[in-house]
N, C-alpha and C positions, 0 to 999 in steps of 0.2 A: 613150841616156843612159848613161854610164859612172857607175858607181856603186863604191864601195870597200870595202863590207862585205857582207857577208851581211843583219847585222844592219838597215842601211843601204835596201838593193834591199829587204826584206821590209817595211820600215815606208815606203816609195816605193810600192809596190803595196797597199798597206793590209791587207797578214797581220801575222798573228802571231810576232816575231820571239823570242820567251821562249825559252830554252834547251831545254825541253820542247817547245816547237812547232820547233823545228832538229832535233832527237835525230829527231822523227816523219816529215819532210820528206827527214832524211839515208836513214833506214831504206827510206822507199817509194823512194827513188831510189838505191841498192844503197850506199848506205855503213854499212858495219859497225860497229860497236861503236863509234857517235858520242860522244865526248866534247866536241867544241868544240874543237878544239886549231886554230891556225892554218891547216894544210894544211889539215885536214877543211871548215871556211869556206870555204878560196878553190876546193875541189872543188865541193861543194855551191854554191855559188854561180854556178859556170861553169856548173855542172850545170841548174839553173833559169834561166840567162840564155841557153842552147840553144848555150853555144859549147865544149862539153867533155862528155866524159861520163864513167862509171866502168871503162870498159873501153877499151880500145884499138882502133881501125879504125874503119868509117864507120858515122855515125849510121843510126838507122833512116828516117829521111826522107828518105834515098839519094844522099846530100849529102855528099861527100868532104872 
C-alpha cells in the first residue's frame, strides 16, 4: 500500500501520529534532533516502511 505521509502510514496502522509520538519513533530509529521538517518525515517514514534506513549499506536482514 503506498502511503504519502508519515502522518498518513501511522494513522493506517493505528499509532499515534502526534508530533510527540514522530519526535519518539524518529529517536528509536536514529534520527536526531527531530523537528518534523519534510526530509525528517520522508526518512522516517521509508524508515518504518522497511525500505530505507538511517545509514547507508545493507540492511540488517541481509537484503541488499
Amino acid at each position: 500500500m503506498a502511503v504519502g505521509s508519515i502522518v498518513d502510514y501511522l494513522d493506517s496502522i493505528g499509532q499515534d501520529s502526534s508530533p510527540e509520538a514522530r519526535k519518539r519513533l524518529a529517536e528509536q530509529n536514529g534520527i536526531t534532533d527531530y523537528k518534523g521538517t519534510a526530509d525528517q518525515n520522508i526518512r522516517l517514514l521509508r524508515t518504518l516502511q522497511g525500505g530505507g534506513s538511517t545509514s547507508s549499506g545493507s540492511t540488517s536482514t541481509g537484503v541488499p
